[in-house]
N, C-alpha and C positions, 0 to 999 in steps of 0.2 A: 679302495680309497687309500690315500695316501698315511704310512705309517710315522706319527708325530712321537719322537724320543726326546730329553729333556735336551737334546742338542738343538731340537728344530724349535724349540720355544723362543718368543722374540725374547729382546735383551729386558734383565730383571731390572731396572730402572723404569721401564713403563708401572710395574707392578706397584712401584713405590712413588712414584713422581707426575705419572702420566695423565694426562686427560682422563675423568672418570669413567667415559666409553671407552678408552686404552685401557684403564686400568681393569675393568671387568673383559675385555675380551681377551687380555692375557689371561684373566683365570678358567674364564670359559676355556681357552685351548691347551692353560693347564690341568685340569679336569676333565680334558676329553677323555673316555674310555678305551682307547688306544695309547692312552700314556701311562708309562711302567705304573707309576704312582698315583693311577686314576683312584679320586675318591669322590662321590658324589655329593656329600655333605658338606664337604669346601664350597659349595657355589648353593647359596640360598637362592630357592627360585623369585621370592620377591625382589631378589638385587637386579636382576635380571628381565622381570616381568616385563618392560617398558624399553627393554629394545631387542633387535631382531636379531641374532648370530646365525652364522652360517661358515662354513668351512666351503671352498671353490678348490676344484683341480688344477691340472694348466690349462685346461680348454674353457674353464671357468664355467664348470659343473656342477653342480651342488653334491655335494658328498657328504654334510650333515648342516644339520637343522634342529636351532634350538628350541625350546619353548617358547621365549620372547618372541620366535618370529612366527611361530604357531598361532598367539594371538594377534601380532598387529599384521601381520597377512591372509590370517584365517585358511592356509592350506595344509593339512598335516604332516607332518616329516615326508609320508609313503608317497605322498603327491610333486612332495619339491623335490625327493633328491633322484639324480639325475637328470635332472631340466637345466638347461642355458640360463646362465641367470639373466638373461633379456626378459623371460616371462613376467618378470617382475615391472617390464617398463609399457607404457602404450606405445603403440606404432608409431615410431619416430626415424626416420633415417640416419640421422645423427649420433643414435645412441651408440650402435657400436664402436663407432671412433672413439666418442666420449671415456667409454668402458677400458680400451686399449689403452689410451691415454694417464687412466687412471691406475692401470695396472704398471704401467712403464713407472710414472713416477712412485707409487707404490714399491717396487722394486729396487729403484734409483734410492729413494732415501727412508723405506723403511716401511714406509704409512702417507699412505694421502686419502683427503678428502671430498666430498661434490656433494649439492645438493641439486633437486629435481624430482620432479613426479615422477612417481612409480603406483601399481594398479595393486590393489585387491585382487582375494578368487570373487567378490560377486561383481567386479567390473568397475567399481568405485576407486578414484584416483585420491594419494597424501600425498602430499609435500616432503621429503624426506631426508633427512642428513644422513650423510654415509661415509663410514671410515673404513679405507682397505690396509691391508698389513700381509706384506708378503714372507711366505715360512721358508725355511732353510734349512737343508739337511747340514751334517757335520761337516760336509765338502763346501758347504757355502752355493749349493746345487736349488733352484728356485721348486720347492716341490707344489706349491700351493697357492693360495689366497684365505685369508679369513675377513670374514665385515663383518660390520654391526649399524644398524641402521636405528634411526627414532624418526618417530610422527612428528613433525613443527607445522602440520597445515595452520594450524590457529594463528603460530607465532610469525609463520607468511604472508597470511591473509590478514592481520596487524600491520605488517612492515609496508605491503602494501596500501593500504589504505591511510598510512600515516604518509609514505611517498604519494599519493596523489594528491593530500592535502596540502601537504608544504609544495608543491610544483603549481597548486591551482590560487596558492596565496601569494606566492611569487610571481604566480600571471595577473593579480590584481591592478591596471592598470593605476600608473604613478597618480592620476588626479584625484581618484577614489576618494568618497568618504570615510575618515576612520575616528574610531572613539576608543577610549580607553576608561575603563572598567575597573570600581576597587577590586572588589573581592568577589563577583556574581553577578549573575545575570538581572535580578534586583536590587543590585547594590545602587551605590552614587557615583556618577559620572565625574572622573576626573580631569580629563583633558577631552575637548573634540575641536576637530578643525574646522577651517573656514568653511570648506565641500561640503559639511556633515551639515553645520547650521544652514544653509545655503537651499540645500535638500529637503529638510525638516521646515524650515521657515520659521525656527526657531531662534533667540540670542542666548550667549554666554549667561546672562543674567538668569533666563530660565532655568537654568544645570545646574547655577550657583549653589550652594549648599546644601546639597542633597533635594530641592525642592521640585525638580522634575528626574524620574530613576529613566533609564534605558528600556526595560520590559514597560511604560505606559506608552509607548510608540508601536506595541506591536498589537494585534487584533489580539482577540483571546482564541480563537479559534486554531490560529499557528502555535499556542503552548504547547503542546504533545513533541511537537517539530523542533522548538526550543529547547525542551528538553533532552531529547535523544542528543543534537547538540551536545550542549554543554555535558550529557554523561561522555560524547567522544572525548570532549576539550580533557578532562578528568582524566581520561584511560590514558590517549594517545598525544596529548600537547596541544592538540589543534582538530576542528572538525572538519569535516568533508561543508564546502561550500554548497548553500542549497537559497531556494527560493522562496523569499513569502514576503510581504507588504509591513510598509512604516503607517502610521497615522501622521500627517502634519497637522502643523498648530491650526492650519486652518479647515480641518477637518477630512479632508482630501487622503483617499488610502493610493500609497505608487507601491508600484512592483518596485522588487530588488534583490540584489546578492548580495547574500553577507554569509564573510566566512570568518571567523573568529582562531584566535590561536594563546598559547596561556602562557607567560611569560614567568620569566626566571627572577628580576631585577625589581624593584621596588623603587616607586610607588602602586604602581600598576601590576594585576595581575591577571586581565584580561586585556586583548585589544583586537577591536574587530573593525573589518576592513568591509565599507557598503557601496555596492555598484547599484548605479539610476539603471533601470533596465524600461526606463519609459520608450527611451527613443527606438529600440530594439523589437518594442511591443506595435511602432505604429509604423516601423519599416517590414517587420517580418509576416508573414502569410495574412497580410490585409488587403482586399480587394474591395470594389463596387461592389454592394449588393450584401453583405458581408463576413465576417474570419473564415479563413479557408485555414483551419489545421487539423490536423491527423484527428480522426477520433469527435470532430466536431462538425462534423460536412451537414447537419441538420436544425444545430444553431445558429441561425441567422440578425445578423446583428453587428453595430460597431456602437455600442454605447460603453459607457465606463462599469457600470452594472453589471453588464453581461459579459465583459473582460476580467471584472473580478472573480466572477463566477467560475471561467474557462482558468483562470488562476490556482486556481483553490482544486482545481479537478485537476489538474494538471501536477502536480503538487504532491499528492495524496494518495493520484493511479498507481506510481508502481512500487508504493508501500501495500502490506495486507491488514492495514485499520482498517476497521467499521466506519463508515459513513452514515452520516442521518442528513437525509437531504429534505427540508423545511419550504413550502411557500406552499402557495394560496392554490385551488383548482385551476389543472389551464397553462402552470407555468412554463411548462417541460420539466419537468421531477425525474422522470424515467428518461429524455433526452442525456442528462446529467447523467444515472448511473449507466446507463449503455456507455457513454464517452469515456468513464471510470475504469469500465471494463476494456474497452476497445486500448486505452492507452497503458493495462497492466499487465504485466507476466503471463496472465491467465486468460488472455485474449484469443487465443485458439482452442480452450476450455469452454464448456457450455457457462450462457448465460440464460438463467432460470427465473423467470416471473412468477410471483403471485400477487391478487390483489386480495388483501383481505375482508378488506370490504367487501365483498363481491361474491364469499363465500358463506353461508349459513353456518350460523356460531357453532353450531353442533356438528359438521363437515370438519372445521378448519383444521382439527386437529391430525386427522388421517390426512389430510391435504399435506401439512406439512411435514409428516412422519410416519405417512404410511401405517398399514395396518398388515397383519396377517392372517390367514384363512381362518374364520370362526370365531375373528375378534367381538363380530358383534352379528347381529341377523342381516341375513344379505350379503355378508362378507364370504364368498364364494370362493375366492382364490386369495394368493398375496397382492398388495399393492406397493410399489415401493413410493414416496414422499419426496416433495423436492426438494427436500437436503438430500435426499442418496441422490436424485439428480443430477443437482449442482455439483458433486463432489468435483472435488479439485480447481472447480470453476468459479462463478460468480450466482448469489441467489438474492435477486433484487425484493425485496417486500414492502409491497406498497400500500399505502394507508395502516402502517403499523398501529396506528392507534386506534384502528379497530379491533386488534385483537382482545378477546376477553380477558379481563383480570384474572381470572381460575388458568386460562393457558400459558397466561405469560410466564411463569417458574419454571416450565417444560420448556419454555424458549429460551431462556436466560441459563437454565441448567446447558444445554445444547451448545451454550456461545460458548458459555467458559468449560465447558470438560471437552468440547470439539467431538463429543458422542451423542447417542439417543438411540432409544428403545422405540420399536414398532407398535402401535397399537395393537396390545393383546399379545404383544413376547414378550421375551423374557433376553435373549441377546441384545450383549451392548455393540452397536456399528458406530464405528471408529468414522467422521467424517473429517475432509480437509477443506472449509468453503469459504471465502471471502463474503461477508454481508454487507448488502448497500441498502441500506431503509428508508423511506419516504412518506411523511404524515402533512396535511394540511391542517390538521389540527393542532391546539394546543398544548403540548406534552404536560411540560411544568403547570398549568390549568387543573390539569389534569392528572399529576402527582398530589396537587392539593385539593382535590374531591375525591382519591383516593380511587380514581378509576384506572391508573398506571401507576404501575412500581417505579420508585425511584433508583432501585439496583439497576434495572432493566433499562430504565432512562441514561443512567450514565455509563450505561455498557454500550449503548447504541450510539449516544453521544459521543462518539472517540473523534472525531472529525464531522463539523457540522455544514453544511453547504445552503444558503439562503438563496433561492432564489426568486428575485425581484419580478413585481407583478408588473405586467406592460405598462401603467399607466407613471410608474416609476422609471420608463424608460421607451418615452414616448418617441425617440426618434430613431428609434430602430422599429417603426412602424412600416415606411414606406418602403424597408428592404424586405420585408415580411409581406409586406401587401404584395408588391413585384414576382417573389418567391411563391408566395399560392397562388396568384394568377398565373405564371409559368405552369405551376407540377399541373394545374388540375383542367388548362387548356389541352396539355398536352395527352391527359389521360381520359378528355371529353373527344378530343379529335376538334378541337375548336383554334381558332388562329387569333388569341385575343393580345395583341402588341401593346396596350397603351389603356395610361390608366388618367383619366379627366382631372384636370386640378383641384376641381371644387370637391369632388369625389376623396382626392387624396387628402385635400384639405380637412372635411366633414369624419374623417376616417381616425386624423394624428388628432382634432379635438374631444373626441369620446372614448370614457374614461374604460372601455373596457373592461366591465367587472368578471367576464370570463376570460379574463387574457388569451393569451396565443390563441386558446382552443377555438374561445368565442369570433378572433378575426379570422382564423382558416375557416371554420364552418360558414363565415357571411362572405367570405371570397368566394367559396365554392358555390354557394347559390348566387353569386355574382356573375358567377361563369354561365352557371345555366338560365341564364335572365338574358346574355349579352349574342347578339346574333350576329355583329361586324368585328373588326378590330379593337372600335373604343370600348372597356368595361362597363359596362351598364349596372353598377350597383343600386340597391334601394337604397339611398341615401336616407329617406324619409322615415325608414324605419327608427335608425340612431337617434334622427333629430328632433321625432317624437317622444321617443322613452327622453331623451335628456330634457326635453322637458316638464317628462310625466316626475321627473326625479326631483325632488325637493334639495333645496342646495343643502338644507341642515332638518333633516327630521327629526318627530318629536322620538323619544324612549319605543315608545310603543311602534311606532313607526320602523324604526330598524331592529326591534325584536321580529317584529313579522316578517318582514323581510327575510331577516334571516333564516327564520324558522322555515317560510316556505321553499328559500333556496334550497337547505339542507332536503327537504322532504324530496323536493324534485330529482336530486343527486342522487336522492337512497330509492327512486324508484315507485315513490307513495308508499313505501313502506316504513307503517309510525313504528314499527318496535325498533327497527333499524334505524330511522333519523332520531328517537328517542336515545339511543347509545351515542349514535355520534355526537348528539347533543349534551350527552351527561343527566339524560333527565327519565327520571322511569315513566313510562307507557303513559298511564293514568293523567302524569303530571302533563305530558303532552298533550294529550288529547284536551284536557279541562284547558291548554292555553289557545290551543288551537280553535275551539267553541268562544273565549273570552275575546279573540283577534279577529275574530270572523274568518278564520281561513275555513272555507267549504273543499272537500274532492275537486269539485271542477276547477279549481285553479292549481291545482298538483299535475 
């Protein structure tokens, strides 16, 4: 390696005036062990810890290696020296020009610098700034190179993200709606423009003295999204533009973009910039029959409902929140978290079903966390649970609110430490799983009878998804009706084209209390009824029960009802629709003798 005497040390002005990565790499190379006056105690390793040194030949070979670059490279001295210093860079064509370049000017005037990814030994890329400094013997003869490198991936991946925001708020077309913001996102609205009112359907009078804020225009559901928001606006001056819905005055929720940015000058310390993204929603992937987007090829439909729905999923996917996705049997619950997954990161990861309901209380638990050989009698080998399944993927849990009270702490532990123990070990497994959960029941109902935890509720709560029962979004019937008479001729071998008016008619007027589910199953016997072209539904069935249905029944009337629907769900099993109901065994049965429900109508 090349021998450094105090003649080949750069000029002592760096030591005293120089950039503080100059300044320690002059002492690093006065300090090297090849110099007369090496003392090791002049260079504290903590001055040093956080950047990389290295001494380079002519051919720009590593000839030593500091500690600093020990850790933020992770290879030991014996490994780096003599290697290219290319190793350091991923497979680039470019690089070695770069390198030459940097060596010339290096030579030219003393020191120069580059920034640019360069690789770890486990194959993981930083961001890195790097200073070279070429050495001299007494003849002024080029014997060397020395660097010094530091980590800025963070303060990269800052700079970036702050340059896409100012570029994407700079693309905010001129007509935009924009408002201006005292001091927060729930402050009072100081100035907004004509667009903004225009958009909202609101007037200047509304804004007036604080009597309508900015945050009562947004759903509650977008707060989590809000916030990340405004912590960017905080860090970086301005956030990354993202998507989510206004409320206008007249009740009506639009899509929109709003990108916000935080200003220097006063009065104003916020001012956000909002795009209509209405027109965009009824030009973009809308067809007959209906929405044709990524991820949703199984929701069929053009109602405002169900485009809120595709909103909010859209939105949501390729964050890793929790979702709780809320409506009635029948809605498509599980359509929604397939969509979830199909449009996240972890789309080529398993996506893992369980239905909790569906599993015996005493099960559930080895269901979801596996057990180990001997856990319990009958446990003959290991089993592993679908959280180790799901790992790194998606784990959808349906009917969460069937889970028992006693397991729910085991679940809640699991979300927030992202581990769990096997039934009957004793090892902690490290999981990485996105949760999507789905209940038709009433959570908060059911926080306050004490059958669900409230922790657990708002851990699952991160992101809520409602989706609306058919009868709330009646005209997206006939693209539904169309759609299972297609799938289920085609999977009869039948050739059924055409569906009767009065048929279609008879179809959009009943109220559907089993939504989706209940009109696929009466299409599909539709299909098997019809022997030509035209669908031959029983129309008579509907138009019986609607009128066996009372337009306003007594108490008792929609108790039983309901109790029998739930019994039928759970299979005739009363300990089972007893829980779903929130009601012990006993108490069911004395209502169900009180209602007249007998077996044969379960």
């Amino acid at each position: 390696m090349p021998s450094f005497s105090a003649a080949t040390k750069p000029d002592g002005w760096l030591a005293e005036n120089g950039p503080k990565e100059l300044q320690l790499l002059y002492r690093a190379i006065v300090c090297h062990p090849s110099a007369p006056e090496y003392n090791p105690a002049d260079v504290a390793l903590e001055d040093v810890a956080d950047h990389a040194f290295g001494l380079l030949d002519l051919e720009r070979r590593v000839v030593a290696w500091y500690p600093g670059a020990e850790l933020i490279y992770h290879y030991p001295a014996e490994e780096a020296i003599g290697k290219h210093v290319l190793f350091l860079y991923p497979a680039d064509d470019t690089i070695p020009s770069i390198l030459l370049d940097e060596s010339q000017r290096a030579v030219a005037y003393g020191h120069a610098g580059s920034e640019g990814w360069q690789t770890k030994k486990d194959g993981t890329r930083f961001w890195a700034s790097t200073i070279s400094m070429a050495l001299k013997d007494a003849d002024g003869n080029i014997r060397g190179f020395a660097r010094v490198a530091r980590d800025f991936t963070e303060r990269h991946e800052k700079d970036e993200m702050l340059r896409r925001s100012r570029e994407r708020i700079r693309a905010v077309p001129a007509g935009s709606a924009i408002v201006g913001v005292a001091s927060g996102w729930f402050d009072r609205v100081l100035e907004i423009n004509d667009a903004l009112l225009a958009l909202t359907g609101y007037t200047r009078k509304d804004f007036a003295e604080g009597r309508l804020r900015w945050a009562e225009l947004t759903p509650g559901e977008y707060g989590p999204l809000d916030q990340l928001a405004h912590e960017e606006e905080l860090r970086f001056g301005a956030c990354t533009p993202f998507e989510k819905e206004l409320i206008r005055k007249d009740g009506e929720r639009i899509p929109v973009m709003v990108a916000t940015a935080m200003l220097k000058i006063s009065p104003f310390h916020w001012i956000t910039f909002v795009q209509d993204l209405r027109e965009r929603d009824r030009t973009e992937g809308v067809e007959q029959g209906g929405i044709e987007r990524e991820g949703f090829e199984e929701m069929v439909g053009d109602s405002a409902a169900l485009k809120r729905v595709i909103r909010q999923a859209e939105v949501v996917a390729p964050t890793d929140a929790t979702v709780l996705i809320l409506g009635e049997t029948g809605t498509g619950k599980e359509l929604v978290a397939r969509a979830v997954h199909r449009m996240s990161p972890r789309k080529n990861l398993p996506f893992v079903t369980l239905n909790c309901a569906a599993i015996p209380t005493g099960l559930l638990e080895s269901e979801l966390f596996g057990y180990e050989r001997g856990a319990f009698t009958g446990a003959l080998s290991q089993k592993i649970g679908r959280f180790e399944m799901a790992n790194r993927g998606t784990l959808f849990l349906d009917e969460v609110g069937d889970i028992p009270l006693d397991l729910q702490p085991k679940l809640l532990r699991a979300l927030q430490e992202k581990s769990f123990e096997r039934l009957g070990g004793t090892k902690t497994i490290p999981i990485d799983v996105r949760l999507v959960a789905a209940t038709n029941r009433n959570l908060t109902q059911m926080m306050g009878d004490k059958l669900f935890r409230s922790d657990l509720y708002y851990r699952l709560k991160v992101f809520p998804i409602a989706t609306p029962p058919l009868r709330e979004r009646p005209e997206d019937i006939p693209a539904l009706a169309r759609h299972f008479t297609k799938k289920y001729s085609a999977k009869m071998g039948r050739r059924v084209e055409r569906i009767p008016a009065e048929t279609m008619r008879a179809m959009t007027e009943w109220s559907w209390p089993g939504n989706v589910r209940e009109l696929e199953n009466f299409i599909e016997r539709a299909v098997i009824l019809s022997a030509g072209p035209s669908l031959q539904a029983p129309i008579a069935d509907i138009r019986r029960r609607a009128e066996e249905t009372p337009a306003l029944g007594t108490l008792e009337q929609v108790e039983r009802e309901h109790i029998l629907r739930v019994l039928k769900e759970c299979g005739g099993v009363v300990t089972k629709a007893a829980t779903r109901l929130g009601l012990h065994r006993t108490t069911l049965n004395a209502l169900m003798q009180r209602l007249g429900i007998s077996r044969k109508e379960i």
